[in-house]
C-alpha positions in Angstrom: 54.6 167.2 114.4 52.5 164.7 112.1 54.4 161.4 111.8 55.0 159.6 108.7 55.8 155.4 108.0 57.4 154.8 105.1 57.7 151.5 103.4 60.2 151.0 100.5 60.6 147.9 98.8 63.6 145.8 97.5 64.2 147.5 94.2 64.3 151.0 96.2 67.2 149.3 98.7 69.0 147.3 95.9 72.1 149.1 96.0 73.9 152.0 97.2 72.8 154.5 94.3 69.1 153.2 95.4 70.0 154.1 99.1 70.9 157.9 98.2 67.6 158.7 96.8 65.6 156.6 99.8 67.9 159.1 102.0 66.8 161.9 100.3 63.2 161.1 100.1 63.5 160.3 104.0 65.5 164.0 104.7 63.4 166.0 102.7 60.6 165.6 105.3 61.2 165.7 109.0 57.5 164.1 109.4 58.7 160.5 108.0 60.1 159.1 111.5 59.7 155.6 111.1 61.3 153.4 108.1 60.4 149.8 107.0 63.0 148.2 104.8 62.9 145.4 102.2 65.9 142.9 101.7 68.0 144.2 98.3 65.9 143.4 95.5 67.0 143.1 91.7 69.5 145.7 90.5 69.1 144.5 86.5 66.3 142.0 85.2 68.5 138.7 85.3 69.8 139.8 89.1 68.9 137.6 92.3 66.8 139.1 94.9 68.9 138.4 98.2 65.8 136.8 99.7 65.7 134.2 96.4 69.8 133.8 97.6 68.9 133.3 101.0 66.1 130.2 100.6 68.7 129.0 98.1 71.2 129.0 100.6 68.7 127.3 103.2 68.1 124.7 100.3 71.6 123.6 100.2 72.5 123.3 103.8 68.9 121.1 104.3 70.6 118.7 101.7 74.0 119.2 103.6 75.4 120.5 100.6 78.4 123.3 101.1 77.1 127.1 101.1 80.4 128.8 101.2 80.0 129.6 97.2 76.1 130.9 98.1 76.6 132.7 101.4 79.6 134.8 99.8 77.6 136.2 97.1 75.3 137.6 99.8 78.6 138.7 101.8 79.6 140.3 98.9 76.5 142.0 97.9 76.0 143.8 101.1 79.5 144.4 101.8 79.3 145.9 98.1 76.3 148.3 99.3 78.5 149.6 102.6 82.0 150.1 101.1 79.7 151.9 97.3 78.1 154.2 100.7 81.6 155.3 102.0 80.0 153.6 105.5 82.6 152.4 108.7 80.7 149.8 109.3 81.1 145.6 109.4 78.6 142.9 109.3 81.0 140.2 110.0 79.7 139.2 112.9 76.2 139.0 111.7 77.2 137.2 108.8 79.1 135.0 110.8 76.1 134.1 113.1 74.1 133.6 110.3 75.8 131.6 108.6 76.5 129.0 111.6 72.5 129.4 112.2 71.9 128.0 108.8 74.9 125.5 108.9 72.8 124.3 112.0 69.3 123.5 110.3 68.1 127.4 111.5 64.3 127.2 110.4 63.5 128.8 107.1 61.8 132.0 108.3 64.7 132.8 110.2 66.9 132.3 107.5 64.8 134.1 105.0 64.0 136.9 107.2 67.8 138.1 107.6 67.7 139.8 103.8 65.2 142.6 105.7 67.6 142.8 109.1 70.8 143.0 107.3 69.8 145.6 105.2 67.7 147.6 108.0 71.3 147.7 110.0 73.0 149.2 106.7 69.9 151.8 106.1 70.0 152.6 109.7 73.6 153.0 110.3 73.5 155.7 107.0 70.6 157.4 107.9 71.8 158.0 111.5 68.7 156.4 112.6 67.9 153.9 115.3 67.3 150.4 114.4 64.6 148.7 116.4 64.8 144.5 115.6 60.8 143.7 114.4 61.6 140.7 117.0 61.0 142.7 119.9 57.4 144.4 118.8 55.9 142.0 116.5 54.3 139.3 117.3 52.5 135.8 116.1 50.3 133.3 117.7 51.4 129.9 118.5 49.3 128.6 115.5 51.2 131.2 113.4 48.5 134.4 113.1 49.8 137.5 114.0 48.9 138.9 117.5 47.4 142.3 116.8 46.7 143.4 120.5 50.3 142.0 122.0 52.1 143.8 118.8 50.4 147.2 119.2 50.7 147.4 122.6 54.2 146.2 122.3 55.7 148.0 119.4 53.6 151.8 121.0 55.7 151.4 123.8 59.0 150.1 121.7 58.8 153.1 119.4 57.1 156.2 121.9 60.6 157.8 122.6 62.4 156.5 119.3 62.1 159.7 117.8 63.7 158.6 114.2 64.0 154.0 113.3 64.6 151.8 111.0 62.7 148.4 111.2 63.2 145.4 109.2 60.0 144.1 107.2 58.6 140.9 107.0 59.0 139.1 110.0 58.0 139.1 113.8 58.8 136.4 116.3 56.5 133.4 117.9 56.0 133.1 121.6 58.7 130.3 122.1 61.0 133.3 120.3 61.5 131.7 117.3 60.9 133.7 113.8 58.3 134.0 111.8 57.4 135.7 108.5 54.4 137.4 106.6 54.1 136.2 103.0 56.5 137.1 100.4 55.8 141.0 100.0 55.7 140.7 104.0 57.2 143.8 104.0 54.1 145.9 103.4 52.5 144.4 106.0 55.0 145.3 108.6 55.0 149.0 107.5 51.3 149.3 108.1 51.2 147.6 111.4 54.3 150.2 112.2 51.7 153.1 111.2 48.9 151.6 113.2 50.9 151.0 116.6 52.5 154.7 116.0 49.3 156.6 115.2 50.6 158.2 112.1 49.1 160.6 110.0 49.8 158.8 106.5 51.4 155.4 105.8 53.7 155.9 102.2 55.0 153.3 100.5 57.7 153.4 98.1 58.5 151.0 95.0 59.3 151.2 91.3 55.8 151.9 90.2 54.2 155.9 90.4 51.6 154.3 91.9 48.3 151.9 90.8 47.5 151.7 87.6 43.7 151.7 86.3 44.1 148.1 84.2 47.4 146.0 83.8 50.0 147.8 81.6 51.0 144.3 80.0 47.7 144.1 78.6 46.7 147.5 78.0 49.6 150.4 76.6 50.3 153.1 79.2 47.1 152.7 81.6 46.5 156.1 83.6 47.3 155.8 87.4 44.8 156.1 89.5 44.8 158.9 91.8 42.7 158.2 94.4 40.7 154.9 95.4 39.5 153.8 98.3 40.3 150.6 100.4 36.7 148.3 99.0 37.6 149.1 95.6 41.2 148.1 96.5 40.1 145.1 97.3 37.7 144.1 94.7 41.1 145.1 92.1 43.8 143.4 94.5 41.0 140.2 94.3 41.5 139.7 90.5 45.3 140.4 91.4 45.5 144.3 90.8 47.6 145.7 93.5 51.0 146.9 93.7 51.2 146.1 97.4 50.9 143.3 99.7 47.2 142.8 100.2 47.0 141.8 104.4 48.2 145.7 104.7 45.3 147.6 104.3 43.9 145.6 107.4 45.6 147.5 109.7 45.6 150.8 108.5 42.1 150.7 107.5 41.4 149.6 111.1 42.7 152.8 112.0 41.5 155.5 108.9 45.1 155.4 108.7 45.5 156.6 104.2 48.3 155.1 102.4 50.0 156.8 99.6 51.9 154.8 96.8 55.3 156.2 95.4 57.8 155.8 93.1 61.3 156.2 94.6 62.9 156.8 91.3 60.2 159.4 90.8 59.6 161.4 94.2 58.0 163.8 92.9 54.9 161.8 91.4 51.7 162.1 93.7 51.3 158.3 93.4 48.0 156.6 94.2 45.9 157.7 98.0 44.5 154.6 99.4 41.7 156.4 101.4 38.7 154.7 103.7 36.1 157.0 101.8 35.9 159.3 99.2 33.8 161.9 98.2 35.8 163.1 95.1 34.4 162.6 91.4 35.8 159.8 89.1 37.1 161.3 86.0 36.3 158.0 84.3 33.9 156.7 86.0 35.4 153.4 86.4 38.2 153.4 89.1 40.3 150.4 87.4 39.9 147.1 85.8 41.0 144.1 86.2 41.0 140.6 85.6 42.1 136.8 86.2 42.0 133.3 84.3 41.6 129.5 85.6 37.7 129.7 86.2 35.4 126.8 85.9 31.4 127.3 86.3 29.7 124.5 87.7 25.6 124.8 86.3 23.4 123.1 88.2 19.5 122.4 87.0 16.5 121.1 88.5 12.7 121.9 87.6 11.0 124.2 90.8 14.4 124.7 92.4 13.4 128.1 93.7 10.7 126.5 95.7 12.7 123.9 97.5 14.2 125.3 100.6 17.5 124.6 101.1 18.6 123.5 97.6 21.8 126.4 97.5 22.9 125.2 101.0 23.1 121.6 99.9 24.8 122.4 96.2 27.4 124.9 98.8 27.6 121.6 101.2 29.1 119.6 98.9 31.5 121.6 97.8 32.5 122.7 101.5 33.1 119.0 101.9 35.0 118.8 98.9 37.3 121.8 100.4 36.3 124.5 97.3 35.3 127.9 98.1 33.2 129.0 95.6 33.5 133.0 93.6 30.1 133.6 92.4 26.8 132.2 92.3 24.5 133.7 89.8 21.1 132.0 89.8 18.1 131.2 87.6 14.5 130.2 88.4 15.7 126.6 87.3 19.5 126.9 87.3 22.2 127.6 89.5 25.8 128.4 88.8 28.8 128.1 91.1 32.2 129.7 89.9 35.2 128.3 91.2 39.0 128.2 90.9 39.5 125.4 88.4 42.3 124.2 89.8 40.6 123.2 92.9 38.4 120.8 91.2 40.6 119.4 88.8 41.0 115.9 90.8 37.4 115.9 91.8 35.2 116.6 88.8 33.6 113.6 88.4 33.0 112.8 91.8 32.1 116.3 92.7 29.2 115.9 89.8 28.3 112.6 91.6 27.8 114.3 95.4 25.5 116.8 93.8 24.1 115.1 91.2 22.7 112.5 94.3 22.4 115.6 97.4 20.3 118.0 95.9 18.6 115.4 93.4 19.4 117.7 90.5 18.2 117.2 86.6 21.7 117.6 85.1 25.1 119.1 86.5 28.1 120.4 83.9 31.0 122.0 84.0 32.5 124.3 82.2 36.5 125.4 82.0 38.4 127.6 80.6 36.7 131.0 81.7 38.3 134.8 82.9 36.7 136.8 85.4 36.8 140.6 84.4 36.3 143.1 87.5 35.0 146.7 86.8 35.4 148.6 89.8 34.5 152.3 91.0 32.7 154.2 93.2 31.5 156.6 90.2 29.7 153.5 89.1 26.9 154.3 91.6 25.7 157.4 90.5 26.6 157.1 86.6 23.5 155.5 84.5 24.2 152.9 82.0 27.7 152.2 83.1 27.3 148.5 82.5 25.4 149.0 79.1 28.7 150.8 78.2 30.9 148.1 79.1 28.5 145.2 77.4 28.3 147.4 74.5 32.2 147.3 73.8 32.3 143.3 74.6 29.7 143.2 72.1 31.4 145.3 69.4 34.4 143.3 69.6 32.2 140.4 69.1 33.2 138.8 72.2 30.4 136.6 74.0 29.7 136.9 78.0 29.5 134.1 79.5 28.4 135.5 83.3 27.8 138.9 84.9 27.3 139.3 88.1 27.2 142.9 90.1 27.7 143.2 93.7 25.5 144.3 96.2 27.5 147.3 96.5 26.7 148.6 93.2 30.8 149.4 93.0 31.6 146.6 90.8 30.3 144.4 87.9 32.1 140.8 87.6 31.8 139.9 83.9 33.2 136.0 82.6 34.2 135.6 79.1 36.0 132.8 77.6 39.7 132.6 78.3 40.6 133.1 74.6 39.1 136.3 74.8 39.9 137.8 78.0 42.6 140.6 77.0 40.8 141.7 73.7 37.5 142.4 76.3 39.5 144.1 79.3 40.7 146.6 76.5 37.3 146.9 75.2 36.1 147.7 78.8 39.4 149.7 79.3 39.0 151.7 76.1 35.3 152.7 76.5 35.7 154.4 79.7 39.2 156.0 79.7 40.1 155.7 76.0 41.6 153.0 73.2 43.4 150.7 74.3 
């Protein structure tokens, strides 16, 4: 029998009407073995996620204020989810535990990861599943990275005759046994590394979204999703902030060739997005997805003869290693050189920044220049399509929207275009609308 992981997020375990149709989903194919759960997530848009009420509650005892008022919501919401489930079941002496841990300066991962346990115990108990702690298979370094060889070879033994678990997301424990967590979203992560150490065939995971969509639906009205993309152009989209998971989770089942599938729990029967290592399939658009980000500065550099002097990028690069600012891009002329980076990591150095090149790599004149968006075009279907960036100039053009940079990766499956900030969503729907339609 192939084995399944399946991932679902906090608004697919919110409440106990949320909980039937994960059930369901889970039943309907004997194949999904091994469940990572989220901590309760919003029920309605003004809602607290449990995780927000458990840092708050962490807030208040680090001040020494009183948490009875806090802690008893998150009593009350969980104790809500098991009587609404008809379960016999009791988390008093969890709560209890808890709450004295966090009346006794617990640390904040502990205290934050208990949203993912408390619920994994609830999702377990209904299911009739096991529940396997994510304390006892995964695992972090003393300096806080996570320890992929103890993990796998830990959690493989943990889980080989656990024929059916649930395991709570997000968190693992140090070597002195204390907790630790991913990142918010942490959850994704765990649900991949559970798919990696058990070998499984697919890795699916649920949320509130039939899977990725081809350019953000805030920007551009009802986006197609897109059906299959692989894990590079996932991560040229998830760079510009296009992903509808956690982004350290594709490490481990790409590792593996280990395909994830996106799903919508409130809509099972959508296909969702396939997260694949390679793919051979046509792009019906050409373009696999769009996507974009603002707060870019570019830092031009010129000089007369710069591309005879040896060294002269490494010394502009120096600087700004010393200065601590990774850099984006770098598109270069005979005479000039330009260095895109984060604004906001410049924004208490610009004028000595100017200064360390200006006075390193002897330059003419250095500027900089704010207020620019980055706008990724990504797709395998790029390669092999002529004049794909001629169409995507031509509708920046037409909407008489000036480029400021374009850069295309070695790769040849994306094309980085800067534009001012001002018009960064009227050209993503330009680029949006001339490969898949008007936007």
């Amino acid at each position: 029998m192939q084995t399944k992981v399946v991932k679902f997020g906090g608004s697919s375990l919110a409440d106990a009407a949320q909980f039937r149709k994960v059930a369901a989903i889970i039943k309907a194919e004997p194949e999904r073995r091994y469940v990572v759960a989220s901590a309760p997530g919003k029920r309605f848009s003004d809602d607290i996620k449990v995780t927000d009420m458990l840092y708050d509650c962490f807030d208040l005892a680090s001040k020494k204020e009183n948490i009875d008022e806090a802690f008893a919501k998150i009593e009350a919401r969980y104790n809500g989810i098991i009587a609404d489930l008809g379960l016999d079941f009791s988390l008093d002496k969890e709560f209890r535990k808890i709450r004295m841990a966090i009346e006794h300066h617990a640390g904040q991962d502990y205290v934050a990861s208990r949203g993912e346990y408390l619920n994994s115990m609830i999702l377990a108990k209904f299911l009739g599943f096991t529940f396997v702690d994510a304390e006892s298979g995964i695992f972090f370094h003393s300096n806080g990275t996570f320890d992929d060889k103890q993990t796998y070879k830990a959690l493989s033994a943990l889980l080989e005759d656990v024929e059916y678990a649930v395991i709570p997301g997000f968190y693992g424990s140090m070597p002195n046994g204390t907790i630790k967590t991913f990142s918010r979203g942490g959850s994704d992560v765990t649900g991949a590394i559970v798919a990696r150490a058990v070998h499984a065939s697919i890795y699916e995971n649920w949320t509130d979204v039939s899977g990725m969509l081809m350019a953000d639906p805030r920007l551009v009205e009802n986006p197609k999703v897109i059906e299959e993309i692989t894990y590079r152009e996932l991560r040229e989209l998830a760079y510009m902030g296009a992903t509808v998971m956690h982004e350290e989770a594709i490490f481990p089942v790409r590792e593996a060739c280990i395909p994830i599938n996106i799903r919508n729990t409130n809509s099972p029967a959508d296909p969702g997005t396939m997260i694949v290592p390679k793919s051979d399939r046509p792009v019906p658009t050409v373009i696999t997805g769009v996507a974009g980000r603002k707060g870019f500065s570019s830092i031009t550099i010129e000089k007369d003869r710069m591309n005879t002097e040896v060294g002269f990028g490494r010394k502009v690069l120096g600087v700004l290693e010393d200065f601590g600012v990774s850099f984006e891009h770098t598109p270069t002329g005979i005479d000039t050189m330009s260095v895109v980076v984060s604004t906001s990591s410049i924004t208490d150095c610009k004028e000595a920044l100017i200064g360390r090149i200006f006075r390193d790599a002897n330059a003419d004149s250095v500027t900089i220049d704010d207020n620019m968006a980055l706008i990724a075009i990504v797709g395998r279907g790029m390669v092999s399509n002529k004049g794909t960036a001629g169409r995507a100039f031509t509708a920046i053009a037409n909407r008489n929207i000036n480029i400021r940079m374009i850069d295309q990766g070695s790769g040849e499956n994306n094309i980085i275009v800067g534009v001012d900030e001002d018009d960064y969503t009227a050209a993503l729907q330009a680029i949006y609308g001339a490969f898949v339609g008007e936007a």
